[in-house]
N, C-alpha and C positions, 0 to 999 in steps of 0.2 A: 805460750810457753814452749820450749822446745822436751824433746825424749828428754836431754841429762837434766835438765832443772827436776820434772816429773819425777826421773829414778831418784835423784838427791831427795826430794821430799819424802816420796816415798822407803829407800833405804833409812833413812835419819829417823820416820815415825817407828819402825820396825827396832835400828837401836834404842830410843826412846822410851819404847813399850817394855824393853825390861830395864831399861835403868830407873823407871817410875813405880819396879817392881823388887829394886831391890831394898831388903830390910836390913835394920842398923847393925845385927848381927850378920850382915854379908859380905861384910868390905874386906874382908881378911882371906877371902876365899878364893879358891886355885882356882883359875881358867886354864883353858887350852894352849893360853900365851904363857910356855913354862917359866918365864922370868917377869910374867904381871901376874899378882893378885889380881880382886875386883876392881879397886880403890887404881892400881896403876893401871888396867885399860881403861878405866873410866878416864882417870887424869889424861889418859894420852889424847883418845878420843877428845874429850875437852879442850885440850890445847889446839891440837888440830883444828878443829872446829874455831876456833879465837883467831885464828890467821884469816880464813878466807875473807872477809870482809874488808881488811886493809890492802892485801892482795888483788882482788878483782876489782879493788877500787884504783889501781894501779900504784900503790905504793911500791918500794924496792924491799927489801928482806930487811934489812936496818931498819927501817923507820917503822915497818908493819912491827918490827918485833920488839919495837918504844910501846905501839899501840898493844900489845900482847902482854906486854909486860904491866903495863898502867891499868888493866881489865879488871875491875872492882871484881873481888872476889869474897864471897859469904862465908867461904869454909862450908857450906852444904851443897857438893858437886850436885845433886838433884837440880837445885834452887839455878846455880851459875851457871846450868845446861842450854834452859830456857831463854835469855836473850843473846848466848853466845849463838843459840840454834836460830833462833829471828834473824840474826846480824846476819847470819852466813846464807840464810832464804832469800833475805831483801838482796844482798849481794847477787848472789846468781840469779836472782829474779827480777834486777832491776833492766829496765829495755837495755835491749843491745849486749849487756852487759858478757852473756854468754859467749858472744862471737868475737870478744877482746880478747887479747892476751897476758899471762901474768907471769913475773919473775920468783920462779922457785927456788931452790939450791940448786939442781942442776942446769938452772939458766933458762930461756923464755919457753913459755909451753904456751897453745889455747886456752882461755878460761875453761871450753866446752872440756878438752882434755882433763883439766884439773877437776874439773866438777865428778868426773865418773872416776876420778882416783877416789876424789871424798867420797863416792856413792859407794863403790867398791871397799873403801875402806870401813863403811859404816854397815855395810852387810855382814861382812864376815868377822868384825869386832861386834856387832849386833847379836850374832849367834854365839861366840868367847863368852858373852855377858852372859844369855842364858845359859851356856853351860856352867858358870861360873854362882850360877844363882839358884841352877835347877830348875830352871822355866821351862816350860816347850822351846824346842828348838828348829823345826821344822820354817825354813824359810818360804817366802813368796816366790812360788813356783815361775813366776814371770822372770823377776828379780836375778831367779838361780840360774836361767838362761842366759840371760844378760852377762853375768858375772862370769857362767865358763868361756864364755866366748871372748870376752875383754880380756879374763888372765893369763886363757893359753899365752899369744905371746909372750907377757908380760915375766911370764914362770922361767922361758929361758932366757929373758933380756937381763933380769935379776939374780940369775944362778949364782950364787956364790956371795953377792951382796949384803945378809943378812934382812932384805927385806922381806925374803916371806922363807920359811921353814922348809928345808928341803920337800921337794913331792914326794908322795906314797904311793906306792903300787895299788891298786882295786883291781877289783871281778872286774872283768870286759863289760859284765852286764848292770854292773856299778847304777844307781838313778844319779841324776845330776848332781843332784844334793852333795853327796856319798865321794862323785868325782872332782867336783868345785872345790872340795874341803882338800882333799886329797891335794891338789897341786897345789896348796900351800901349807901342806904338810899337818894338816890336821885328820884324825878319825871320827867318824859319821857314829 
């Protein structure tokens, strides 16, 4: 298996670990994501996760979003996490499948590339969830490396875009954790 399949599984069990933690009185609860409750990071993460499979399989954005749309759904996001999270494993884990290319909205990317969007995206909505549940929030110290280094770029290729929350200023002496969050606008 390659690094981005590894970080995917491993970011996804770290989301995981609190969404299998959180209780029926928590869906209502503020996260970091000032315009998601628990219930909409969860949903979004969810959706998200529902695409890859069609996508690295090389469908186009229509027909992936037939199959997205069609995704038998329980109504217990816990329950519908579970083979959307398989779909989207066997996907990027399927041979080769990483070293493909897929069609996103802004047009063809590397599978490998998309895989460390989901990885990155499921780290730092992984941590939204525990703060949103009250879990520990203290991410994998590997993980948190990985991620400042992916999103510098990323922080000023997005400025303005609404995809991640304006950066924050930290102490120079900031730990990674502390600084990761920071450039997309979150506090440690």
């Amino acid at each position: 298996m390659s690094d981005s399949y590894d970080r995917y599984v491993q970011t996804t069990q770290w989301f995981d670990s609190h969404l299998a933690a959180v209780g029926a009185d928590q869906w209502s609860g503020a996260t970091p994501c000032t315009d998601w409750d628990v219930t909409a990071l969860v949903d979004h993460v969810l959706d998200e996760t529902r695409w890859v499979a069609p996508l690295v399989q090389g469908l186009d954005l229509a027909a992936a979003g037939d199959v997205v749309a069609a995704a038998p759904s329980t109504g217990d996001r816990q329950a519908d996490w579970v083979p959307a999270l398989a779909q989207a494993r066997d996907a990027f884990g399927a041979p080769g499948a990483i070293d493909g290319t897929v069609t996103l909205s802004y047009g063809e990317d590397s599978t490998r590339s998309y895989c460390d969007q989901m990885s990155f995206d499921a780290l730092v909505h992984g941590w939204d969830l525990a703060r949103g549940i009250g879990a520990p929030d203290r991410m994998p110290g590997d993980l948190v490396g990985w991620a400042l280094e992916y999103a510098q770029p990323l922080v000023e290729m997005a400025a303005g875009s609404g995809m991640f929350a304006p950066p924050l200023d930290v102490a120079a002496d900031a730990d990674a954790q502390t600084r990761l969050l920071a450039l997309v606008g979150r506090r440690s």
